[in-house]
Every structure is written in C-alpha cells, then in structure tokens.
C-alpha positions as CSV (number, residue, x, y, z in Angstrom):
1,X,2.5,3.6,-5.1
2,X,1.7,3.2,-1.5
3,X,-0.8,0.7,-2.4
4,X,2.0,-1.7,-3.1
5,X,2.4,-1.6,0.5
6,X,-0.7,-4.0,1.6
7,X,1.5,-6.9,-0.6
8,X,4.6,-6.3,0.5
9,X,6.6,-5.5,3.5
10,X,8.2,-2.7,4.0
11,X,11.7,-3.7,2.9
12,X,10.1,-5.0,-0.3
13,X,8.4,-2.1,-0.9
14,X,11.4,0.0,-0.5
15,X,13.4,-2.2,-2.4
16,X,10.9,-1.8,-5.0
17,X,11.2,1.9,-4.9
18,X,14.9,1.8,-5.5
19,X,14.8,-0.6,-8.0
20,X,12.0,0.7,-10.6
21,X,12.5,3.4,-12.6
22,X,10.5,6.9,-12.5
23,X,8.7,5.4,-15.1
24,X,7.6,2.4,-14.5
25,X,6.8,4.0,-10.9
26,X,4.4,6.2,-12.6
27,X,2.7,3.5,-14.2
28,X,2.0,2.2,-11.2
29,X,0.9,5.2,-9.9
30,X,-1.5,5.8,-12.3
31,X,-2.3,2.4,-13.1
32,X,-3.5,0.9,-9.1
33,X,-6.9,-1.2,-10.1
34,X,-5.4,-3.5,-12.7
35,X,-2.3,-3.7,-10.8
36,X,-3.9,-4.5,-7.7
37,X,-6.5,-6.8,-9.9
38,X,-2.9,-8.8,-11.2
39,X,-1.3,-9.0,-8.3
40,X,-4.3,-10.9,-6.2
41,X,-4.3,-13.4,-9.4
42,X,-0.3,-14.1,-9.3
43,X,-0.6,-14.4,-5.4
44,X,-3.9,-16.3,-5.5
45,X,-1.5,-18.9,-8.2
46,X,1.2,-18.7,-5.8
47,X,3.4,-16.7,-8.1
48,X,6.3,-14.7,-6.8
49,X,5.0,-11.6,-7.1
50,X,7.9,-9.6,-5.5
51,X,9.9,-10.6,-8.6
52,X,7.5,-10.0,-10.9
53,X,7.3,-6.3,-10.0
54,X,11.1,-6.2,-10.5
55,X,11.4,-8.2,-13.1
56,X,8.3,-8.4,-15.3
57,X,6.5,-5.4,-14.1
58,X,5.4,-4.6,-17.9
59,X,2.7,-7.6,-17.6
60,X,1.0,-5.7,-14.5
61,X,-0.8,-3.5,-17.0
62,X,-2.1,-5.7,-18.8
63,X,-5.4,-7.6,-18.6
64,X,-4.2,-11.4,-17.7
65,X,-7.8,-13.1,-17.9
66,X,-5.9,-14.9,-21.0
67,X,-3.3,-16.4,-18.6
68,X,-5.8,-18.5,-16.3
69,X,-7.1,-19.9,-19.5
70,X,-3.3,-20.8,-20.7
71,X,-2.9,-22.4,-16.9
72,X,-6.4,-24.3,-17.4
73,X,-4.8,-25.4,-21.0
74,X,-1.7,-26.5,-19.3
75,X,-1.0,-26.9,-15.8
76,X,2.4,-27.6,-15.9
77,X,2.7,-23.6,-17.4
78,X,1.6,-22.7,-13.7
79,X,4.4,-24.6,-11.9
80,X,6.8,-22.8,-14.4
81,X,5.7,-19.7,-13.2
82,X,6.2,-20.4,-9.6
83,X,9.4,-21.8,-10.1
84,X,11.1,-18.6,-12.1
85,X,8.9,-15.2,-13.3
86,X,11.4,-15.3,-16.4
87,X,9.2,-18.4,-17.8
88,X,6.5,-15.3,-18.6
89,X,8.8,-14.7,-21.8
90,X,7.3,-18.4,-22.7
91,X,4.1,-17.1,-22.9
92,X,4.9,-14.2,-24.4
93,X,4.0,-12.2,-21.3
C-alpha cells in the first residue's frame, strides 16, 4: 500500500493503516492501478479522498467512468460529493 503514500501524508497514510482492515488492505494491495486511476478522478473533482478511503473504500475498485457521466448529468451530484463522501450511497456507489 505504499503507493497510497504519494496522496497522502504520512499521518494519513498511517491513519489509514490503522483504520482499514487486513482485507480491505489487501485489496489495495493487489488492486494499485484502478485505485490510483480513482483516486486522481476524486482529487481531480475535488473530492475528499482521505475519507473516501476510510469510509467508502469499496467504490476504489470499481471502474467510476459512469460517475463523470452522472456529474455531467447533474452538477449539483458533484458538490454533494465534496461536501460529505456518505452522499456516494445516493448514487448507489
């Protein structure tokens, strides 16, 4: 997971560490493109990504092409987003 590392600081990471479980660590582990790939969207939309690790890490592995087209469809979904990672469940993310 050391990858996480050129997104986060270091007290991030670590708090990322403590927080996940084994296996949602070894997702990550085995799962660095796509999760790198996701991760440079939510921060290109300006979407907490810190709390979408540790809170809605499950939409990492996924393919989330579909979710630019959602935000295209409906701005206003985006500043949801930004304001609280919980407002995936909206989208059924």
């Amino acid at each position: 997971m050391d990858y996480l590392k050129k997104f986060f600081t270091e007290q991030e990471y670590l708090q990322i560490k403590q927080e996940l479980s084994e296996e949602t660590q070894t997702l990550f582990l085995t799962s660095e493109k796509k999760v790198c790939e996701n991760l440079n969207l939510l921060k290109h939309l300006n979407i907490n990504i810190l709390n979408v690790i540790l809170y809605k890490s499950n939409i990492l592995f996924d393919n989330l092409e579909f979710l630019k087209e959602k935000i295209l469809q409906d701005p206003q979904l985006l500043v949801k987003l930004q304001e609280d990672v919980a407002n995936f469940d909206t989208i059924s993310l």
